[in-house]
N, C-alpha and C positions, 0 to 999 in steps of 0.2 A: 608878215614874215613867215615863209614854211618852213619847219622844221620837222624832224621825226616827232615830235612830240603831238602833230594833228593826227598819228595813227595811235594815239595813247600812253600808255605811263608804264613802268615794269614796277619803279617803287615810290615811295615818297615818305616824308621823315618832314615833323615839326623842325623847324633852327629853332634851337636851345636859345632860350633867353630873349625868343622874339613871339610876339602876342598874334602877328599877321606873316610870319613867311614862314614858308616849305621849301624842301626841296623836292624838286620831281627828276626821277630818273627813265631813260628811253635810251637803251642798248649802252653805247658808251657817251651818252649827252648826258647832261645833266644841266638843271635852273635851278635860281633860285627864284620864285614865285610871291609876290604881294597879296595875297585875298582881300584884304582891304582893299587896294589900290587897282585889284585886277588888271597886274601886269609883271612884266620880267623885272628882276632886277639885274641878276647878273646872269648871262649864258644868252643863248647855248654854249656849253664850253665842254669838253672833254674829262669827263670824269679825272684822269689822270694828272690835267693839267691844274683841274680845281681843287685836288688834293693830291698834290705831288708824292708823296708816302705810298699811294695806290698805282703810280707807274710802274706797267710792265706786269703786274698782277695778274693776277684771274680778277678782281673784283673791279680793273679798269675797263672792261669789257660790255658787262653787264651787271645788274642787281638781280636778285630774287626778289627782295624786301628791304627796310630801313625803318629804324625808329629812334626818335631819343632817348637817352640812359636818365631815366624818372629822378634819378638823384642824384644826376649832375645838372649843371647849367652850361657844359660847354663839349657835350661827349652824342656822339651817334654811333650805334651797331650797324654793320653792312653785313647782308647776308649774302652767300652764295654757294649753290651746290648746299652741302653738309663745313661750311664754311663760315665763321664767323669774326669781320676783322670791329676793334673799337679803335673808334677816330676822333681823338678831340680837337677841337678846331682851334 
């Protein structure tokens, strides 16, 4: 399957409370990624549409960066620009 994601990644972020998935972000894509199982779970799908909260944004567009909030089990920071949104899932 091609997707944007054969020209690379812009950010990627552990999922909270999962031992083998990521998410990886490219322009306004986003997956959710298996390292165990090396393979997709869910996507490609549309940043916006995979976190509805983020339509219409600046941060539906693209990522700078992502990571998870160390002390939560269900929280990720999106960066963009001088921009920082928290997203619990």
């Amino acid at each position: 399957m091609q997707t944007v994601f054969i020209q690379g990644i812009d950010a990627a972020c552990p999922v909270p409370g999962s031992s083998t998935d990521v998410y990886l972000f490219k322009g306004d894509q986003c997956v959710r990624y298996n390292f165990y199982t090396r393979k997709i779970v869910v996507g490609p799908v549309r940043i916006g549409e995979n976190w509805p909260s983020l339509a219409g944004t600046l941060f539906a567009y693209s990522l700078d960066a992502a990571c998870a909030v160390p002390v939560s089990s269900d929280a990720v920071y999106m960066f963009k620009r001088n921009r920082v949104y928290a997203h619990t899932l």
